[in-house]
C-alpha positions in Angstrom: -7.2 -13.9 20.0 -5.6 -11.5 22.3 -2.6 -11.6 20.4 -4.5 -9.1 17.6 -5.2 -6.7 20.3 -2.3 -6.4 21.6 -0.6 -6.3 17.9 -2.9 -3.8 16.7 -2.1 -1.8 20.8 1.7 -1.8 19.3 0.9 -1.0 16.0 -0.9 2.6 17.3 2.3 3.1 19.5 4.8 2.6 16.7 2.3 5.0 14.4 2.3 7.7 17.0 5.6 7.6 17.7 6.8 7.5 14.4 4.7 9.9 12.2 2.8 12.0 14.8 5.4 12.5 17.6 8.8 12.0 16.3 10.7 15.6 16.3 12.7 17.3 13.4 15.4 17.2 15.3 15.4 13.3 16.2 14.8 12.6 12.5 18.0 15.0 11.4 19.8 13.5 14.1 19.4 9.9 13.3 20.6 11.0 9.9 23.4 12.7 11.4 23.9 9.1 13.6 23.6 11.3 16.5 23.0 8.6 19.2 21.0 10.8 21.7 18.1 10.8 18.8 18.0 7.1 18.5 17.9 6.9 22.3 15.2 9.8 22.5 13.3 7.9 19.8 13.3 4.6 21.6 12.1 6.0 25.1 9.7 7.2 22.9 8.2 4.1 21.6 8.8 2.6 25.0 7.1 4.9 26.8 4.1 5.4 24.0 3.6 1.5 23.8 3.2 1.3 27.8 0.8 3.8 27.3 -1.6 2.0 25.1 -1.3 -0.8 26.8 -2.5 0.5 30.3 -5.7 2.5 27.9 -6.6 -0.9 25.9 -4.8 -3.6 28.1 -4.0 -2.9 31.4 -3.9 -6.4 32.5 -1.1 -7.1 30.7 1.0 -4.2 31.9 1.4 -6.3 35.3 2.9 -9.0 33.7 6.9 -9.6 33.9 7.3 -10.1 30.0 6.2 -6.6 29.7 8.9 -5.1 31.6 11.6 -6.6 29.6 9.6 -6.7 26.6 8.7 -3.2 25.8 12.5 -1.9 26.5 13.7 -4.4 24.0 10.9 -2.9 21.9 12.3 0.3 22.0 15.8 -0.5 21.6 14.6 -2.9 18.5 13.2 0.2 16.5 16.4 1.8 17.5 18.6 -0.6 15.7 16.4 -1.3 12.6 16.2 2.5 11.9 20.4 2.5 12.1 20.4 -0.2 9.8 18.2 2.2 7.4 20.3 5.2 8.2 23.4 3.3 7.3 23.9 0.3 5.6 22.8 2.0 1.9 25.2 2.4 -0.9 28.1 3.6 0.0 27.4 3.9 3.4 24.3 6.0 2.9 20.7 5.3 3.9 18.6 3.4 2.2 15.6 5.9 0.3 12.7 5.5 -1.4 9.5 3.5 -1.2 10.7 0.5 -1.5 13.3 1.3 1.5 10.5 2.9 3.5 8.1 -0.9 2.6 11.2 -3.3 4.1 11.7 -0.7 7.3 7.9 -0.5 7.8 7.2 -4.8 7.2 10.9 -5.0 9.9 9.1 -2.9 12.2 5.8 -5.2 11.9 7.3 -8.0 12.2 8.7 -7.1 15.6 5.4 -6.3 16.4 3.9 -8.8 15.6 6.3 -11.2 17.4 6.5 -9.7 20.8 2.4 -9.6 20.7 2.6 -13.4 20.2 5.4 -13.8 23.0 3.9 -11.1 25.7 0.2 -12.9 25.2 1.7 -16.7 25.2 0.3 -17.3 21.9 1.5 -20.8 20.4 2.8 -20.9 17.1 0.5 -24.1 16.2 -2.3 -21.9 17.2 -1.4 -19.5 14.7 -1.0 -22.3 12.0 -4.8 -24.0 13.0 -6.2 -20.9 12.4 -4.4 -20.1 9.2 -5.0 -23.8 7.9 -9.1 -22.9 8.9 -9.2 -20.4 6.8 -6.8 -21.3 4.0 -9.8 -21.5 1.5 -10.9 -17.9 2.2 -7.4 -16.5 2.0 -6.0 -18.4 -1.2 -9.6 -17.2 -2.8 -9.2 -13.5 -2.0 -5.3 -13.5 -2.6 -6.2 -15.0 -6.3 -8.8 -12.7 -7.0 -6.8 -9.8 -6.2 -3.8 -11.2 -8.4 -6.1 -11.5 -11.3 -7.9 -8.5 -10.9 -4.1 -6.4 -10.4 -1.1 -8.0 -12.4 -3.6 -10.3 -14.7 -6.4 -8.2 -15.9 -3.4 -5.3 -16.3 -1.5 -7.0 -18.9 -5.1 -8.2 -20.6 -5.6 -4.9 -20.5 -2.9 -3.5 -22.0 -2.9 -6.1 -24.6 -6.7 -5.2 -25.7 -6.0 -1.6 -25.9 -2.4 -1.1 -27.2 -4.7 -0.7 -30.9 -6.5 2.2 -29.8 -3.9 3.8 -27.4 -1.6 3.5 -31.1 -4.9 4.8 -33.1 -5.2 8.0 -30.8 -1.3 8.8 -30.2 -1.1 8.8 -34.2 -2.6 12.4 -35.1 -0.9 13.9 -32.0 2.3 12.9 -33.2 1.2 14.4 -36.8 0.4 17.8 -34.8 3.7 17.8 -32.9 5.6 16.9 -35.7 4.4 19.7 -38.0 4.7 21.9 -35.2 8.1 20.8 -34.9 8.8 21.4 -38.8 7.3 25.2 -38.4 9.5 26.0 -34.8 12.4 23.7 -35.0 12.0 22.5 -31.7 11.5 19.2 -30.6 7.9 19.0 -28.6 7.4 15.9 -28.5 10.2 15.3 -26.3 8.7 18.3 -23.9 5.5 16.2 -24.2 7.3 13.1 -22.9 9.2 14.5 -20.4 6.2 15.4 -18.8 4.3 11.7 -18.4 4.8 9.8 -15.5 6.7 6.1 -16.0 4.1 3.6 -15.1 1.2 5.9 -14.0 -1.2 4.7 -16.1 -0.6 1.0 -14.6 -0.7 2.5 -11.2 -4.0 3.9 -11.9 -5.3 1.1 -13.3 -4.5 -1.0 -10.2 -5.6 1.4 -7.6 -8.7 1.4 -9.3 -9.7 -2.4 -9.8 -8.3 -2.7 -6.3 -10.8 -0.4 -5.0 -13.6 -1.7 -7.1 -13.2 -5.7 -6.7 -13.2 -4.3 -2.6 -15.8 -2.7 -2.9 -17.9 -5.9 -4.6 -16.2 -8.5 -2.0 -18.1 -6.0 0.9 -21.4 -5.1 -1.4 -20.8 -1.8 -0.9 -22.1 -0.9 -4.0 -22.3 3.3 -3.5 -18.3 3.0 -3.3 -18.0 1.3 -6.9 -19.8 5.1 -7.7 -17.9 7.1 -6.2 -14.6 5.4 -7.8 -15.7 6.2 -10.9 -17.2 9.6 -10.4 -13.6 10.7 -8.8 -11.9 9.1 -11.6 -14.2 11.2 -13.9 -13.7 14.5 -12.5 -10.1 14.1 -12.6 -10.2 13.4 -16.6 -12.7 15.9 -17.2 -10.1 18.5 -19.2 -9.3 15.8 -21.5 -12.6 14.1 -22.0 -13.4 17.7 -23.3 -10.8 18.8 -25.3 -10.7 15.4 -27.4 -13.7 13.2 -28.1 -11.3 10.1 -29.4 -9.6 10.2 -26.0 -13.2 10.6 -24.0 -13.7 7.4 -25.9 -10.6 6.2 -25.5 -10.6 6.8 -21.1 -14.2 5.3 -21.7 -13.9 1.6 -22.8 -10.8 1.7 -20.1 -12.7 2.5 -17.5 -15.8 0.1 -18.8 -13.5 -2.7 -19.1 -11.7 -2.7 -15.7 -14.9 -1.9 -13.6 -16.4 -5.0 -15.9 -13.0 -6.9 -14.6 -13.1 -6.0 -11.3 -17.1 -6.9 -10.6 -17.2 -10.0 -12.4 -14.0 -11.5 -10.3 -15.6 -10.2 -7.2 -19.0 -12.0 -8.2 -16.9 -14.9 -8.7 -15.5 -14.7 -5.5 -19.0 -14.7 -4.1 -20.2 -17.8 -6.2 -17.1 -20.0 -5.0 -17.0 -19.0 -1.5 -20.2 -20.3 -1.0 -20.6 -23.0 -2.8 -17.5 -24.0 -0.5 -19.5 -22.9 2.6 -17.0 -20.2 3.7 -18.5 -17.0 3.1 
């Protein structure tokens, strides 16, 4: 459908002009709510999503929707950033990733709009394609719910025993340690881990792996592992329980990861879609 091309035109415009070509000083001045930096920022975008359209779609820069369009565009990205700058606690701006995920999906959604409205696209078009491939999409959407969330709990679950088994003598070195300085280490020590890391880790990495089995690109499910690898080799050497330990982890999510995606395989063609 034209509609993805001139999505995906919009999408480099709003890249470029957000996180290659946007200056220090716009970005301090929308902070600031100086108003010449959301005006600067919008020509910007204007001006940048003209662009790609005359490289990628030329034809469409003669037609009257784009005039009105892309300044509307502009002045769109304008008003969502404001909202960002200002309506935070207290008044503030709204920080953090999951501030940056709703202004980034606003943004897209924008997008992805006035591609459907400058190409004519009909919404019942949209919904004949999505109802075509409904089978393909509810497939891959469950498989990467089980193999994220799912098989993160499961794993948890199977290896709260040995995480317990392995935290035991280091908590009998820190606490003798402890007795000798009189200092607390083991609050040091736990200062220094990252809240949910491990689960983050664990995602990424069946993510990448049941990805790499849903495109057979088997050489990627190596190098996963091999990165993985290199970053725990201090550990693996200084203690043989946690080498063990990191081991049947790691064996148990790739296991996880490539028996879902072979299960994706098997159902999606005995349904004919893949």
């Amino acid at each position: 459908m034209q509609a993805v091309l001139i999505f995906m035109v919009f999408v480099c415009a709003h890249v470029l002009a957000d996180f290659v070509l946007q200056r220090d000083s716009v970005v301090c001045g929308k902070r600031n709510n100086v108003w010449s930096a959301y005006a600067e920022h919008a020509i910007m975008h204007w001006l940048l999503t003209l662009l790609m359209l005359l490289l990628f779609a030329p034809d469409y820069v003669h037609a009257w929707r784009t005039w009105w369009l892309l300044p509307l565009l502009g002045l769109s990205h304008a008003a969502i950033d404001w909202v960002k700058q200002n309506t935070g606690p207290d008044g503030q701006a709204w920080v953090g990733p999951r501030a940056f995920m709703v202004d980034q999906a606003m943004h897209l959604l924008v997008l992805c709009s006035a591609a459907l409205i400058l190409t004519q696209t009909p919404g019942l078009l949209l919904w004949q394609w999505w109802l075509q491939h409904a089978e393909l999409l509810v497939t891959l959407l469950l498989a990467y719910l089980l193999a994220l969330p799912a098989c993160g709990h499961l794993n948890r679950v199977l290896l709260q025993p040995l995480a317990e088994q392995l935290a035991e003598p280091i908590l009998a070195e820190e606490s003798s340690a402890d007795a000798l300085t009189g200092s607390s280490s083991s609050v040091k020590t736990a200062s220094l881990d990252l809240p949910s890391a491990g689960r983050y880790i664990g995602w990424l990495e069946r993510f990448l792996l049941l990805t790499a089995v849903l495109l057979q690109a088997a050489t990627a499910v190596g190098l996963v592992l091999a990165a993985k690898s290199v970053f725990r080799f201090g550990d693996i050497r200084r203690d043989r329980q946690a080498a063990e330990y990191f081991l049947i982890g790691t064996l148990v999510s790739v296991s996880e990861a490539v028996l879902i995606g072979l299960l994706v395989h098997w159902v999606l063609r005995s349904m004919l879609v893949w």
